[in-house]
N, C-alpha and C positions, 0 to 999 in steps of 0.2 A: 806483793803488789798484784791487785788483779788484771787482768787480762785486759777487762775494755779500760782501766784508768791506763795503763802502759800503752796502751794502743791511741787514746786522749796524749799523749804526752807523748811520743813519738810524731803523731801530725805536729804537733804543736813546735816539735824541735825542729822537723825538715822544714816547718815555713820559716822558721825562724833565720836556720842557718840560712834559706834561698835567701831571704833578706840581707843578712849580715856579709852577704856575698857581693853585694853593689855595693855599698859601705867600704869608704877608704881606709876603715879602723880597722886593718889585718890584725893587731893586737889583738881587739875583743874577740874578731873575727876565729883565733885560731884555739884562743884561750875557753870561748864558749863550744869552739868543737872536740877540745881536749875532755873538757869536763865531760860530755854528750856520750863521749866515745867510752868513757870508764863506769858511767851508768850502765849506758846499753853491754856491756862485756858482764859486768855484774849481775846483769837480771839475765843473761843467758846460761849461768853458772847452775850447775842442781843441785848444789849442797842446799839443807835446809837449815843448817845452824852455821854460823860464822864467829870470829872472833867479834868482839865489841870494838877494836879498835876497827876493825874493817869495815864493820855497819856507821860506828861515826865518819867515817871519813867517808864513803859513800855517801850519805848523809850530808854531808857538807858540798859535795859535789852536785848531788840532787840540788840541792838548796838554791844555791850559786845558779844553777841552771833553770830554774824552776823563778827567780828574781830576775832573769832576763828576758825571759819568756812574757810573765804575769806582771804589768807593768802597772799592778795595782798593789802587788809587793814591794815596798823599799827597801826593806832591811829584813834579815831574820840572823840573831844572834846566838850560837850555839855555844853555851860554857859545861865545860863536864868537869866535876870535882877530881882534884889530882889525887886523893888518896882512892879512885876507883881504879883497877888494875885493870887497863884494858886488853894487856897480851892475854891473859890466864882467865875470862871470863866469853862467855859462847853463850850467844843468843840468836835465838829464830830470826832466820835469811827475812830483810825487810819490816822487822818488828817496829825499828823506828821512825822509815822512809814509812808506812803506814798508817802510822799515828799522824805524825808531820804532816802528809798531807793532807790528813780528814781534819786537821786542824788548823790547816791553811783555808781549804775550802768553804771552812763552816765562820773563819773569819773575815771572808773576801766577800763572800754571798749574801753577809746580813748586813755591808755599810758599802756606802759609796765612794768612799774614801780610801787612801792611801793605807796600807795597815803595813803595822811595826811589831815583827815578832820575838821573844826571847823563850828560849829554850834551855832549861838549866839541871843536869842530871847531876846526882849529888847521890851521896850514901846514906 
C-alpha cells in the first residue's frame, strides 16, 4: 500500500471513528475500530511476503472498513476456492489490499451510483 493512499485512509478512518463516537451504535462503534486497529498493526509490520491466509483476512478487514467509510460501497463479496491452501502459500505484503483498492477506486469514480463488488480467487 502506498504511502499517500495509507495516509488518504487513515484521515478517512479518524473522521470516521470521530463520528461513530456520537453514535449510540457502540456495537458498530467498537467493531469498526477493531477492524481499524488490525489494519493499522498490519501495514506497520516489515515483512514483505505473508501467508495468503493473512493477506485474506486482512483483506476482509480492509474491506469491512473501507464499506463503512465509502458509503458509495454496499457490498463487496470475497469467495476464495477451498482447494487453495492458504496456510502453505506466501504472497507479497499487500498484493491483494492493492489490487482491491485500485479496483474499488476505478469503480466508484466512473458512476454515480451505489457499487456492488465480488471478488473470487480460485485455482
Amino acid at each position: 500500500m502506498e504511502q499517500d493512499s495509507f495516509l488518504e485512509l487513515l484521515d478517512a478512518l479518524l473522521i470516521h471513528a470521530h463520528q461513530l463516537c456520537s453514535l449510540e451504535d457502540a456495537k458498530q462503534s467498537s467493531d469498526f475500530l477493531q477492524q481499524t486497529e488490525a489494519v493499522l498493526r498490519y501495514y506497520s509490520k516489515p515483512q514483505k511476503t505473508v501467508l495468503l491466509s493473512k493477506e485474506i483476512d486482512i483483506l476482509r478487514k480492509y474491506v469491512h472498513v473501507y464499506t463503512i467509510i465509502e458509503n458509495r460501497v454496499q457490498d463487496i463479496d470475497i469467495k476464495i476456492d477451498e482447494r487453495i491452501d492458504q496456510r502453505n502459500i506466501f504472497v507479497k505484503r499487500f498484493i491483494l489490499i492493492d489490487w482491491t483498492e485500485a479496483f474499488i477506486q476505478n469503480c466508484i469514480s466512473s458512476r454515480d451510483q451505489v457499487a456492488k463488488i465480488s471478488i473470487n480467487l480460485s485455482s
